[in-house]
LOGUBA-457168 format. One record per residue: residue in three letters; x, y, z of N, C-alpha, C in turn. Coordinates in pm, whole numbers, padded with zeros to 5 digits. Layout:
N
<Ala <X Y Z> <X Y Z> <X Y Z>>;
...
***
This chain:
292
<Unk <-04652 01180 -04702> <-04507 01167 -04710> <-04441 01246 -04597>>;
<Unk <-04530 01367 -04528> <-04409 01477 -04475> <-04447 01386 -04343>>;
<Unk <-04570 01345 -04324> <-04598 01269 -04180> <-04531 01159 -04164>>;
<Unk <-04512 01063 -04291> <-04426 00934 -04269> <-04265 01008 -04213>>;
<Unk <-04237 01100 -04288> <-04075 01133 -04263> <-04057 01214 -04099>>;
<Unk <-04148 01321 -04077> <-04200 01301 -03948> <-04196 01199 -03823>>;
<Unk <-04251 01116 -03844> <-04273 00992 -03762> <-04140 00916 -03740>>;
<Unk <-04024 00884 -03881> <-03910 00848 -03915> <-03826 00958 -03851>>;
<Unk <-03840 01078 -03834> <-03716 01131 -03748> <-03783 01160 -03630>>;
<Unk <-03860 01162 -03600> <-03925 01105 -03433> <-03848 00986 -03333>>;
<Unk <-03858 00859 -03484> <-03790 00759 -03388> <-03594 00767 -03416>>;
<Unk <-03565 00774 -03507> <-03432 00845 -03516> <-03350 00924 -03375>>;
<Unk <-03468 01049 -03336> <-03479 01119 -03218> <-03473 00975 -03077>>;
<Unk <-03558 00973 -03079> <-03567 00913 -02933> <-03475 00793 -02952>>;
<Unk <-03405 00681 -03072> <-03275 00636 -03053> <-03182 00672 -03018>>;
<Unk <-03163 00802 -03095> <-03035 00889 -03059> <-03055 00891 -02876>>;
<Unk <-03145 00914 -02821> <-03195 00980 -02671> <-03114 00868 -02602>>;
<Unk <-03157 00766 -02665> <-03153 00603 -02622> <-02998 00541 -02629>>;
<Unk <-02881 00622 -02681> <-02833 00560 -02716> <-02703 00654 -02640>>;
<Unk <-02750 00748 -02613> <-02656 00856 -02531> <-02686 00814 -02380>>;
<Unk <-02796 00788 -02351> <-02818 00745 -02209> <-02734 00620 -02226>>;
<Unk <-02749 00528 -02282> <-02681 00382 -02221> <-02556 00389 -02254>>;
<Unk <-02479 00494 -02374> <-02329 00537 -02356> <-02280 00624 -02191>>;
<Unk <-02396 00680 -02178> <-02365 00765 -02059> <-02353 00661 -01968>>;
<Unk <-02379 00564 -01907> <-02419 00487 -01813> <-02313 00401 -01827>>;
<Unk <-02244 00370 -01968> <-02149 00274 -01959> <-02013 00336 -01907>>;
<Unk <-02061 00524 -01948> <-01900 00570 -01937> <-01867 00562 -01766>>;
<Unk <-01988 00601 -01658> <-01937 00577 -01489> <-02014 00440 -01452>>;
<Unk <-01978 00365 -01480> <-02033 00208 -01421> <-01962 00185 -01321>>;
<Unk <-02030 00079 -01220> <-01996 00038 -01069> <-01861 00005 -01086>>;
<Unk <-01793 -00039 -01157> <-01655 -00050 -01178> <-01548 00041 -01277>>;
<Unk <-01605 00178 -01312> <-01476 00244 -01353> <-01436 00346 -01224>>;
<Unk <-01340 00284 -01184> <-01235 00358 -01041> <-01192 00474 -01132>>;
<Unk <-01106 00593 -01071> <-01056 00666 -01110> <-01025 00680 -01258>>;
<Unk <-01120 00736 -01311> <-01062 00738 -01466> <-01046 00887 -01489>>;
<Unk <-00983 00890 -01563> <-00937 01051 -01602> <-01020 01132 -01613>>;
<Unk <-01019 01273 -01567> <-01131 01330 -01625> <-01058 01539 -01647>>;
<Unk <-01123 01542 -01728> <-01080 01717 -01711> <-01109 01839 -01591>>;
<Unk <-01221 01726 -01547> <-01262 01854 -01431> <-01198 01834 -01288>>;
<Unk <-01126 01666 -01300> <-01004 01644 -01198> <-00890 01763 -01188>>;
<Unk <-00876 01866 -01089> <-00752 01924 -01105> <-00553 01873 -01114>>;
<Unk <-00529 01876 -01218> <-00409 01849 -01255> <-00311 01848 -01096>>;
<Unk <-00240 01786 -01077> <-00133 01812 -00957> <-00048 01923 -00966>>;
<Unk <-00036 02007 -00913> <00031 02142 -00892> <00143 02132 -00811>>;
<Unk <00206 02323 -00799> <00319 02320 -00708> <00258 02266 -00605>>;
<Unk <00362 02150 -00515> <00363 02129 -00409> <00391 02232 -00256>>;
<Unk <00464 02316 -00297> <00548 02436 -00213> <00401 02523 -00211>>;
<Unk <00285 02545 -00298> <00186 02592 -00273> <00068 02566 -00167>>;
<Unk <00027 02698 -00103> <-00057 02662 00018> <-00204 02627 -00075>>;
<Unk <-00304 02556 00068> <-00434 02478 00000> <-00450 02609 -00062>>;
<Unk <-00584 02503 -00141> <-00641 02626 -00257> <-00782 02576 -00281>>;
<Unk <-00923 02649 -00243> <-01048 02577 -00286> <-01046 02494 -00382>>;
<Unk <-01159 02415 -00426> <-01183 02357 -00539> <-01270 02455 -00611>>;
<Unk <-01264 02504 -00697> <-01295 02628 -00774> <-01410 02512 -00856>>;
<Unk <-01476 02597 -00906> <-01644 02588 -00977> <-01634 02492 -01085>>;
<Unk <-01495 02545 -01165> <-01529 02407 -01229> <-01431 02264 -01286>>;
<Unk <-01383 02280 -01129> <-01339 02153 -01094> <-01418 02017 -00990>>;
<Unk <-01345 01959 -01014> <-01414 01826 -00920> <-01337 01716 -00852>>;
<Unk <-01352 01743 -00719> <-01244 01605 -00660> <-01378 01523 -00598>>;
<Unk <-01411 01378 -00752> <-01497 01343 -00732> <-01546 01201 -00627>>;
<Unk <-01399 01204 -00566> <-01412 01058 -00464> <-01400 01069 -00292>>;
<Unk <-01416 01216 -00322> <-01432 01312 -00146> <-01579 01304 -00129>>;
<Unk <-01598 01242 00004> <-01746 01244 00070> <-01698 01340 00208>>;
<Unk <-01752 01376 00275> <-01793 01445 00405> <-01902 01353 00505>>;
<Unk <-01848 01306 00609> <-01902 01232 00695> <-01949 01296 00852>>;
<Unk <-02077 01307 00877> <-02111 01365 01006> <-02204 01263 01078>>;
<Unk <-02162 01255 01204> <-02259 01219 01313> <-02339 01316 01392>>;
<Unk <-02436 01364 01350> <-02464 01486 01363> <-02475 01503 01552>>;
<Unk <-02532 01415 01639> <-02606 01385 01748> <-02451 01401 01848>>;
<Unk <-02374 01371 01811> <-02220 01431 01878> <-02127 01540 01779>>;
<Unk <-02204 01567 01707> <-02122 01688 01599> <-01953 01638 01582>>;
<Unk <-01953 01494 01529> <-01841 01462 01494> <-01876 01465 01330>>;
<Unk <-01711 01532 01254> <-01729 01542 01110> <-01621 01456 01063>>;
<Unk <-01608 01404 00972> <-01503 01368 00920> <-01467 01363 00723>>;
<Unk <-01354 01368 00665> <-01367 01358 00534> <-01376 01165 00505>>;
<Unk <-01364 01134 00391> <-01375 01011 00351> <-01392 01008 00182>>;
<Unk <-01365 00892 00173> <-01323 00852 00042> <-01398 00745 -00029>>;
<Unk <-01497 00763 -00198> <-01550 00668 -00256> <-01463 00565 -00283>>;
<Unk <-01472 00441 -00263> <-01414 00284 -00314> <-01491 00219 -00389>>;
<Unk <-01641 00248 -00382> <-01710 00146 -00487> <-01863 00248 -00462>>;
<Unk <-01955 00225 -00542> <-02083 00285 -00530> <-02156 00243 -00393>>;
<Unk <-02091 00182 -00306> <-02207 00104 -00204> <-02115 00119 -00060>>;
<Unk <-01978 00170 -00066> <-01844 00214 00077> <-01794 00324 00035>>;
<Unk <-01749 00369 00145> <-01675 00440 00146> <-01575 00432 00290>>;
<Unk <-01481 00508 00295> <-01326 00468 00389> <-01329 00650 00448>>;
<Unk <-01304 00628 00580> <-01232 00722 00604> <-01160 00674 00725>>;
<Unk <-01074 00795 00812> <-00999 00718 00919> <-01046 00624 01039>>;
<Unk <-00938 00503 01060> <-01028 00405 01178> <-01056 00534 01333>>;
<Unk <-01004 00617 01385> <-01038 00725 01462> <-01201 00753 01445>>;
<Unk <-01215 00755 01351> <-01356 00862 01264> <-01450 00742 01332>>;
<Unk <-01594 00734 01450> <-01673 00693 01474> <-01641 00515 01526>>;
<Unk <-01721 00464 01533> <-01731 00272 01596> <-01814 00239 01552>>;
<Unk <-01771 00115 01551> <-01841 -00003 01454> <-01932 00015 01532>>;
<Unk <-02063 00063 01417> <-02207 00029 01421> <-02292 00167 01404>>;
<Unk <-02186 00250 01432> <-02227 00381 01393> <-02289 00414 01288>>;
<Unk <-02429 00487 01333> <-02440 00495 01160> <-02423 00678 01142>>;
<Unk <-02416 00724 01053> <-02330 00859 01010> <-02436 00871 00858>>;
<Unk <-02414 01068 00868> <-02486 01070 00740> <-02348 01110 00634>>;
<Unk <-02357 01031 00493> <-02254 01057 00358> <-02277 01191 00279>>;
<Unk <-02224 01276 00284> <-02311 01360 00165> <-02119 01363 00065>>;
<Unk <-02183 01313 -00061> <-02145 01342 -00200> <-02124 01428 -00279>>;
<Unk <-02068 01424 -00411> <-02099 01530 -00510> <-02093 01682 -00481>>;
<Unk <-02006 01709 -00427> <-01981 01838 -00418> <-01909 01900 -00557>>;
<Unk <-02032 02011 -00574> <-02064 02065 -00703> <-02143 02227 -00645>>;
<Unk <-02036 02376 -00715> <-02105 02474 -00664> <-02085 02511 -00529>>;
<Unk <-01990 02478 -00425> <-01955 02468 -00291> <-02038 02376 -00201>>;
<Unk <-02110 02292 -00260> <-02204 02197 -00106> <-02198 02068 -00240>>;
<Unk <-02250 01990 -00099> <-02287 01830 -00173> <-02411 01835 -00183>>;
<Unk <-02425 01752 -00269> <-02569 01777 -00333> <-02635 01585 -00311>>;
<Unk <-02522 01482 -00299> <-02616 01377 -00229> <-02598 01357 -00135>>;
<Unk <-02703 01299 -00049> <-02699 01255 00109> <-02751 01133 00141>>;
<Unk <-02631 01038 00182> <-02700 00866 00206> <-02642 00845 00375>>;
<Unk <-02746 00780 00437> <-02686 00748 00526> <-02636 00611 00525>>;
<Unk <-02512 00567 00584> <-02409 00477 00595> <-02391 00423 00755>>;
<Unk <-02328 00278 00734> <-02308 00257 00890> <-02200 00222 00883>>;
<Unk <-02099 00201 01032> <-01955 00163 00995> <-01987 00050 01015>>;
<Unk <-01951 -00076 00928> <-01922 -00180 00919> <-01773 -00282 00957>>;
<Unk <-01700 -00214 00930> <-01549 -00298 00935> <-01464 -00184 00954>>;
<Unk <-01351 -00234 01079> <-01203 -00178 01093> <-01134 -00189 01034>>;
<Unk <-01028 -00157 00982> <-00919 -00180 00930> <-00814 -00140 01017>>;
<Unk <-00679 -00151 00971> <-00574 -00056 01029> <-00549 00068 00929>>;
<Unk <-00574 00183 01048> <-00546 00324 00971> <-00688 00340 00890>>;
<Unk <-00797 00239 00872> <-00918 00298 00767> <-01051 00223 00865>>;
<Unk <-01166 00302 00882> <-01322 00274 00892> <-01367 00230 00757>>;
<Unk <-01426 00111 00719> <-01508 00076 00648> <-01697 00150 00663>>;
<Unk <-01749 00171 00607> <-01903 00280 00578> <-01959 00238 00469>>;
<Unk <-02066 00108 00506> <-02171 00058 00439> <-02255 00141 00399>>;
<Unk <-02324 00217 00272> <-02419 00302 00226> <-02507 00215 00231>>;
<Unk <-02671 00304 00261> <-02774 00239 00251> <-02870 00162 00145>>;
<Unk <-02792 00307 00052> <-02790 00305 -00114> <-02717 00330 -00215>>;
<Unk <-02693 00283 -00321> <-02547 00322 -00423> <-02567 00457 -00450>>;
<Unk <-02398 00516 -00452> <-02389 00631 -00460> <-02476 00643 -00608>>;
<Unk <-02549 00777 -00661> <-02578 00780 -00815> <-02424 00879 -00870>>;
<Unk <-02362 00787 -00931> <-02229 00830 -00975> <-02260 00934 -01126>>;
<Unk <-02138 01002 -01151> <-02132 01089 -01272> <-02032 01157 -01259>>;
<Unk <-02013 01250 -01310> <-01847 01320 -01346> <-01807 01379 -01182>>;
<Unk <-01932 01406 -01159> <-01836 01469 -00996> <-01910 01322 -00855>>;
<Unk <-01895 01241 -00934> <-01901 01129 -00797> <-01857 01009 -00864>>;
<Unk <-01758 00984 -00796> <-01680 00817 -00878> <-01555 00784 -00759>>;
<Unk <-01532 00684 -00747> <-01448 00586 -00683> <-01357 00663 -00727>>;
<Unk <-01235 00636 -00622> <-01079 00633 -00635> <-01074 00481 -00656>>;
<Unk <-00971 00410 -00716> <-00921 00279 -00726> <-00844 00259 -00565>>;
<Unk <-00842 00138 -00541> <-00748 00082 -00435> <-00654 00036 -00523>>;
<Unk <-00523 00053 -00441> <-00413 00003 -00529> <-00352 -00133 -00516>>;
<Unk <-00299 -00184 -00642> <-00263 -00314 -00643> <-00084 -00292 -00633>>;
<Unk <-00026 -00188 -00607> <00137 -00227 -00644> <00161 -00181 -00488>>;
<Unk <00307 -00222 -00424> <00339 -00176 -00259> <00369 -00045 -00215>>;
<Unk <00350 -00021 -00136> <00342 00121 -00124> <00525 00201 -00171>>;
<Unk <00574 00077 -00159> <00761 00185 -00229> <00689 00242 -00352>>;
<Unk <00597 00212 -00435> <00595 00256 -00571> <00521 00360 -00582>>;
<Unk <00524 00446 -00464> <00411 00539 -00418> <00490 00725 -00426>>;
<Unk <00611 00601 -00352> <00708 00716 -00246> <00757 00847 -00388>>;
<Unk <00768 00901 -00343> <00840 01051 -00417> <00713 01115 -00531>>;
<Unk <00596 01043 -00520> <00539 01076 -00644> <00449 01193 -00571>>;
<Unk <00360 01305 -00621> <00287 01375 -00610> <00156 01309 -00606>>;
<Unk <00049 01396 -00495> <-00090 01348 -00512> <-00162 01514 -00444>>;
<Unk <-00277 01430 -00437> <-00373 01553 -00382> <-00405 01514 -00228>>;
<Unk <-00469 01568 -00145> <-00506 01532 -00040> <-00635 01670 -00010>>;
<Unk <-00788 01636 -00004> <-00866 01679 -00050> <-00966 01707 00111>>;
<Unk <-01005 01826 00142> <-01025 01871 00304> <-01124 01981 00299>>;
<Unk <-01243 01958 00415> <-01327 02089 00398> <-01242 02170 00497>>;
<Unk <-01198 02306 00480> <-01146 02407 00532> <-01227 02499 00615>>;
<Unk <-01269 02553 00562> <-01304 02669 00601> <-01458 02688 00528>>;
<Unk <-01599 02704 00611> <-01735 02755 00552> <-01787 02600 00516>>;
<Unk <-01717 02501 00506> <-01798 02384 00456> <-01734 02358 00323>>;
<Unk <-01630 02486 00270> <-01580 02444 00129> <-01451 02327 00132>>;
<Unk <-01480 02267 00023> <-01368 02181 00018> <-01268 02291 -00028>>;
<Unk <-01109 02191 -00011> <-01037 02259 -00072> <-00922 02134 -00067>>;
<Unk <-00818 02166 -00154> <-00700 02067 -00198> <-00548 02174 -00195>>;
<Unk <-00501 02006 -00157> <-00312 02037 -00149> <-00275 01979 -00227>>;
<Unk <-00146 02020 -00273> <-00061 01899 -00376> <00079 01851 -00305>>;
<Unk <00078 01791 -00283> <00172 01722 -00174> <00254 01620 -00238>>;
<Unk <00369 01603 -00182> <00453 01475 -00222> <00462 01354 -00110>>;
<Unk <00428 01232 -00145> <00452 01109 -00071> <00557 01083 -00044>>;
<Unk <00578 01061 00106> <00732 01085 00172> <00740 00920 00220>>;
<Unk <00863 00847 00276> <00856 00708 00312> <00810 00720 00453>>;
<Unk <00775 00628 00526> <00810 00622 00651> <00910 00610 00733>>;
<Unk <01037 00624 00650> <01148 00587 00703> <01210 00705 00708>>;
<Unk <01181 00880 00615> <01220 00964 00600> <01238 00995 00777>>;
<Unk <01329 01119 00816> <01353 01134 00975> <01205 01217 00947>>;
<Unk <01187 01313 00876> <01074 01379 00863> <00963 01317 00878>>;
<Unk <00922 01171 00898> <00832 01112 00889> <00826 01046 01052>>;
<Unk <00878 00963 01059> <00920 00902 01175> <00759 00799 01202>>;
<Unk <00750 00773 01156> <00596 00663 01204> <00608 00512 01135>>;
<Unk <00549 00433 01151> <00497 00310 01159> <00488 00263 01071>>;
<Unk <00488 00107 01030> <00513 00066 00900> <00369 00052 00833>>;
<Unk <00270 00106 00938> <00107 00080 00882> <00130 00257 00828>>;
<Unk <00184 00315 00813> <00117 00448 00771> <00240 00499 00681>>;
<Unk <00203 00620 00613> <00240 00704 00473> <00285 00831 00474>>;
<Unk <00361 00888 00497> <00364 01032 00515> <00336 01136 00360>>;
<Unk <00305 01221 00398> <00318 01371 00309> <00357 01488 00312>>;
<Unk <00420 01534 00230> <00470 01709 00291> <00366 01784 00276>>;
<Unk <00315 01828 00415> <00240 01916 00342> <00267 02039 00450>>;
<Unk <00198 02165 00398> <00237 02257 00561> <00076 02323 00635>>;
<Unk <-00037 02268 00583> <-00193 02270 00625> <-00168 02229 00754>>;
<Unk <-00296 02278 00802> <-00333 02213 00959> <-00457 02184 00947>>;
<Unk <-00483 02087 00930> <-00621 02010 00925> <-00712 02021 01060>>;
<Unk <-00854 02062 01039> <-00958 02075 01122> <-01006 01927 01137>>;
<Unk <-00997 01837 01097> <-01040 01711 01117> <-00935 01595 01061>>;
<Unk <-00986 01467 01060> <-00960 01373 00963> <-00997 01296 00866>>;
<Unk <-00932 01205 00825> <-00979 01114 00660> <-00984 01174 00592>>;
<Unk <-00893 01305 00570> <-00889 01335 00400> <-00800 01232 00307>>;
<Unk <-00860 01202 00191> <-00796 01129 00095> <-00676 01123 00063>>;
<Unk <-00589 01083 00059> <-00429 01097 -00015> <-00499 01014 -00148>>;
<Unk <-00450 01087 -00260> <-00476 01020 -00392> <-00393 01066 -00524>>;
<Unk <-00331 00987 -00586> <-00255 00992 -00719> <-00237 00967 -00848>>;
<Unk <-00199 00981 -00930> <-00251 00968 -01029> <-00116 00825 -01066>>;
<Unk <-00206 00732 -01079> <-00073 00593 -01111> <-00140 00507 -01216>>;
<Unk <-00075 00490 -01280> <-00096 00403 -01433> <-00204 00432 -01490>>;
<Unk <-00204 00549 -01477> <-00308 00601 -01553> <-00463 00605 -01454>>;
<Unk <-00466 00619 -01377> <-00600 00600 -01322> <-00572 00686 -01138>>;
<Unk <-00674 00749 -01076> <-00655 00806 -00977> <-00661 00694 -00883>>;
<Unk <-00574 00697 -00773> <-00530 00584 -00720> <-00542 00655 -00524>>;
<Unk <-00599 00542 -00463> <-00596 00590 -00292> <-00500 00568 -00311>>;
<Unk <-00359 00636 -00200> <-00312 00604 -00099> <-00240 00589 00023>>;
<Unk <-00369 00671 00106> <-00311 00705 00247> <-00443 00790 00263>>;
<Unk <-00524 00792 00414> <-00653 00794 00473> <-00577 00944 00590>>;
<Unk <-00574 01027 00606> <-00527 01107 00723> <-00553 01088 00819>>;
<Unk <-00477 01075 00913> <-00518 01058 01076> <-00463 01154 01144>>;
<Unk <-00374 01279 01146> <-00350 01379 01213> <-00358 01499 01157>>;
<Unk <-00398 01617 01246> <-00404 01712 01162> <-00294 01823 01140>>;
<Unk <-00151 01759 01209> <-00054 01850 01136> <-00056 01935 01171>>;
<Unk <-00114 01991 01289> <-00097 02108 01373> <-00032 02107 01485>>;
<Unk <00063 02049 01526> <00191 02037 01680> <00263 02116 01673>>;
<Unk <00290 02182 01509> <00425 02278 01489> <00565 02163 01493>>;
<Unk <00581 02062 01470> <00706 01962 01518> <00720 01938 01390>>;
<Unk <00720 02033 01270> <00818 01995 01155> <00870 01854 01119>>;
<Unk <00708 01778 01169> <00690 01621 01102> <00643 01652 00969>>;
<Unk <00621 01516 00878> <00533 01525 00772> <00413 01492 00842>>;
<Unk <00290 01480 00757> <00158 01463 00806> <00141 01300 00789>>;
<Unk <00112 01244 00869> <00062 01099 00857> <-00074 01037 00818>>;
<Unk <-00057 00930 00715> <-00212 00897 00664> <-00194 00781 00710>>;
<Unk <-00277 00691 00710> <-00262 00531 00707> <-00240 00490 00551>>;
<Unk <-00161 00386 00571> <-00128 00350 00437> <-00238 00249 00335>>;
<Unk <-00292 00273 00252> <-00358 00198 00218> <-00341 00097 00105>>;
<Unk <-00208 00077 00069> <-00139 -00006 00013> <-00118 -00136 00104>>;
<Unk <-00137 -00118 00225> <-00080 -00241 00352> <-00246 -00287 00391>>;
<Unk <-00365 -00241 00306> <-00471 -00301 00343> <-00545 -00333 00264>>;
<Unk <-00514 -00312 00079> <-00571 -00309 -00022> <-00638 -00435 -00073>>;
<Unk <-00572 -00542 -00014> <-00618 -00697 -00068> <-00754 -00703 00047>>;
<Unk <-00717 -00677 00149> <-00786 -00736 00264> <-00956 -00655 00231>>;
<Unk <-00954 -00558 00204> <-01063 -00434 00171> <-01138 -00499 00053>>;
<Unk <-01028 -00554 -00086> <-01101 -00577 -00201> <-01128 -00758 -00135>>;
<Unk <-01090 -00837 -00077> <-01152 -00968 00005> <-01237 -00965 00038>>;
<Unk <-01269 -00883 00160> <-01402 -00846 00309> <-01481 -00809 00225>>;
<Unk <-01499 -00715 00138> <-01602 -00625 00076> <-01656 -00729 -00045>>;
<Unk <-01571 -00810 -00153> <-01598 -00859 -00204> <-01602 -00766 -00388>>;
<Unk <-01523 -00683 -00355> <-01519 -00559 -00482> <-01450 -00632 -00604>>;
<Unk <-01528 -00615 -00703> <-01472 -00706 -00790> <-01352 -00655 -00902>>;
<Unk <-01241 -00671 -00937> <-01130 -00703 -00949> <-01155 -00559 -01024>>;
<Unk <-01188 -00582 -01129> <-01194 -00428 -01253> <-01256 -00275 -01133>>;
<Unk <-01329 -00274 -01056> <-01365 -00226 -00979> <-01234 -00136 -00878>>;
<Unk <-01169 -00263 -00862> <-01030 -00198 -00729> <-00877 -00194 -00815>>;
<Unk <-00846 -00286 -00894> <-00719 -00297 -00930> <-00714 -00235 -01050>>;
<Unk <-00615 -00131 -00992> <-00533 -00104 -01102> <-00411 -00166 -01176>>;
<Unk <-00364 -00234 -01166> <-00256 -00325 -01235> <-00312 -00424 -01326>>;
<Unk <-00258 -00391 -01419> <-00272 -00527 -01520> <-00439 -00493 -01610>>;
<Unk <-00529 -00361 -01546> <-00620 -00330 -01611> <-00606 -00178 -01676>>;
<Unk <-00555 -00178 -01775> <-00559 -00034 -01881> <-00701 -00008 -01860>>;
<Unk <-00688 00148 -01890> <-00803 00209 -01901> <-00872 00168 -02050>>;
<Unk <-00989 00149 -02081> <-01074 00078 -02185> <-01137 00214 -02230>>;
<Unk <-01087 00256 -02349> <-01192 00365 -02392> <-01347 00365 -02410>>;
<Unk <-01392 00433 -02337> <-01560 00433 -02308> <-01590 00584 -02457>>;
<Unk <-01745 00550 -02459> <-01808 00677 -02544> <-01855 00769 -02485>>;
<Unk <-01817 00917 -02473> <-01854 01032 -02342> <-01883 01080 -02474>>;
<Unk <-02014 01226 -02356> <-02075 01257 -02453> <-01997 01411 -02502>>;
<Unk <-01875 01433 -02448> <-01839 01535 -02501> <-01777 01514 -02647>>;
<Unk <-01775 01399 -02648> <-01713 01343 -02774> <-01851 01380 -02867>>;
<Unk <-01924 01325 -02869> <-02023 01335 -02935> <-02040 01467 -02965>>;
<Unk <-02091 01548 -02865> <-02109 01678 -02905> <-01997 01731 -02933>>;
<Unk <-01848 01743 -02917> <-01774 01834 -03005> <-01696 01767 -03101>>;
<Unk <-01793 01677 -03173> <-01769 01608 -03293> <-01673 01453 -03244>>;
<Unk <-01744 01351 -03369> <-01710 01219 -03323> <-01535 01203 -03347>>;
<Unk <-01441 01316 -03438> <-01354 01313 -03442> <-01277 01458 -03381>>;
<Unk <-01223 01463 -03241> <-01225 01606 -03242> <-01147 01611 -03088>>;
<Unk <-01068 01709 -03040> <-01003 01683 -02921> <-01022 01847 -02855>>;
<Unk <-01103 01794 -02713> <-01127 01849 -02600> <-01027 01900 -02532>>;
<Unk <-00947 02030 -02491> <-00834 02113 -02422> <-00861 02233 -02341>>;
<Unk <-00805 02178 -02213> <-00857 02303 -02114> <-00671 02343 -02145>>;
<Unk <-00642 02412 -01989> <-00481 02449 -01993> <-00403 02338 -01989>>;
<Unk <-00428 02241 -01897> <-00341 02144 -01862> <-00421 01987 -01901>>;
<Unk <-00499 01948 -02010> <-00542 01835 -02060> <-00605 01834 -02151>>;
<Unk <-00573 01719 -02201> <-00622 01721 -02343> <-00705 01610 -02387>>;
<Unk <-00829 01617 -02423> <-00935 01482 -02476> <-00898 01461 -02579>>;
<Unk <-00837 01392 -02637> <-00920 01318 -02826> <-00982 01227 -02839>>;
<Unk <-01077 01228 -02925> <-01208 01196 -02961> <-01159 01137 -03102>>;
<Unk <-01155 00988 -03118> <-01180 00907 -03249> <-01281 00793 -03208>>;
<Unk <-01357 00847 -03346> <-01511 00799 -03361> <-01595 00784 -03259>>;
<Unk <-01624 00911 -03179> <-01681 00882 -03075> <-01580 00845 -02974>>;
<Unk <-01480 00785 -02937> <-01430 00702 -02796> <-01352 00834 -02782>>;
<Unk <-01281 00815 -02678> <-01234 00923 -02563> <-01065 00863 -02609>>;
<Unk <-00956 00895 -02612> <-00865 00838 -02617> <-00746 00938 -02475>>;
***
C-alpha cells in the first residue's frame, strides 16, 4: 500500500513538474509583446537624472549590439524572438554584429550573433541566428498600431549602457516634432531628456493600452548643448512596413484591438492560486491561478 501511494505521488510530482513548465512557456511565447511585469520599472520623475537598472529590475527588450572588429557599439531593441531594431546609423546591410540579451546582475547573459538585414527610415533591421530564449528579463516590446499624435505628451523610458557596461534608464516625456524644442522631421520623435548619450539606438518605450509599446529608436546623443529635445526615429511612421517585410504575426506586433489575455505565472501558483503580488508601485492578483 505505502509503495502503491508512493508511486501515485511520484506521478502527481512529475505532472505537477509538467504542468508548470508548459504554463511557464505559455506565459513568454513568440507572441506575448510587452506584457506587464513587476520587475519592469514603473515610469518616474521625468525632471530626474538617469538612474542604473538596479538588481531587481528588468528592462527586458534592451539588447546591446557590437561589431567588435571596428569597436562599433550600439543599443537596440527586441521585436520578436528572431529581430531586433536599432538605429539605421548603427552598421550596413550585411553586417553581421554580435546581440547580447538578458541583462540580469549588471551584464547580459545571452549572446547571438545577428546580421543586418533591412533599412528602414530612422531603424536597422538584425536577423538573429537563433531565437532569443525569452523569460521575465528577455521579451519583445510591441510595435505600435495607433499614429504617433497618440504618443505625444505621454511618458516612457529610454534605456542606455552608461557608464562600465551598466545599463541604465530615463523617464522622459514624448515631445511632437513640431514643438520649437524639437525642430526635426516628420520621420522622427522627440524627448525631453537632459542625458548625453555615448552611443545610439536606445529604445524609446511606453506603456500604451496596457502593454509596453516601441516608440522612437535614438539617433543623437544629445550632447551639442543646443537646448534641443533628443531625437529618435519614429517608429509609428514604420510599424506596418516592419510587421509586412518581417512577416510578424499580428498578436505578436499589434497592440490595438488585442487586450492582454490572462496567462498562468508561476508566482501565482506559488503565492497561492488566489492571492495578490505587491511591490511599491504594482500590484499582481492572482484568481485561480491567472494573473489579472
Amino acid at each position: 500500500v505505502h509503495r502503491a501511494s508512493g508511486i501515485i505521488c511520484s506521478i502527481m510530482f512529475v505532472a505537477f513538474v509538467l504542468i508548470l513548465t508548459v504554463l511557464f512557456r505559455q506565459t513568454l511565447s513568440t507572441c506575448d509583446c510587452g506584457l506587464p511585469n513587476p520587475k519592469i520599472p514603473m515610469i518616474g520623475d521625468t525632471s530626474s537624472e538617469t538612474k542604473p537598472v538596479f538588481p531587481h529590475e528588468s528592462i527586458p527588450w534592451h539588447v546591446t549590439i557590437k561589431k567588435e572588429a571596428k569597436q562599433i557599439e550600439c543599443s537596440g531593441v527586441i521585436i520578436s524572438e528572431g529581430y531586433v531594431l536599432t538605429d539605421s546609423l548603427c552598421f550596413w546591410i550585411s553586417d553581421e554584429v554580435q546581440v547580447y540579451a538578458e541583462y540580469k546582475d549588471m551584464k547580459f547573459l545571452q549572446n547571438v550573433v545577428g546580421t543586418v538585414v533591412m533599412k528602414e527610415i530612422g531603424a536597422n533591421v538584425i536577423k538573429l541566428s537563433e531565437n532569443l530564449n525569452l523569460n521575465e528579463n528577455v521579451m519583445s516590446a510591441c510595435l505600435p498600431s495607433d499614429p504617433v499624435q497618440s504618443f505625444i505628451g505621454k511618458k516612457g523610458i529610454v534605456s542606455h549602457i552608461f557608464e562600465n557596461q551598466i545599463l541604465y534608464k530615463d523617464y522622459v516625456t514624448i515631445i511632437s516634432n513640431n514643438d520649437p524644442k524639437c525642430d526635426r522631421s516628420t520621420n522622427n520623435i522627440c524627448a525631453r531628456t537632459s542625458t548625453c548619450y555615448k552611443s545610439k539606438g536606445h529604445p524609446l518605450v511606453t506603456l500604451h493600452n496596457g502593454k509596453w509599446t516601441l516608440v522612437g529608436i535614438n539617433w543623437e546623443n544629445g550632447c551639442d548643448n543646443s537646448n534641443k529635445d533628443t531625437a529618435f526615429g519614429s517608429i509609428p511612421k514604420i510599424a506596418n512596413t516592419l510587421r509586412d517585410e518581417l512577416k510578424l504575426d499580428d498578436s505578436c506586433s499589434h497592440v490595438k484591438n488585442h487586450p492582454v489575455v490572462p496567462k498562468c505565472d508561476l508566482n501565482c501558483l506559488f503565492h497561492g492560486l488566489n492571492s495578490t503580488l505587491k511591490d511599491d508601485k504594482f500590484s499582481l492578483f492572482c484568481k485561480n491561478g491567472y494573473c489579472k
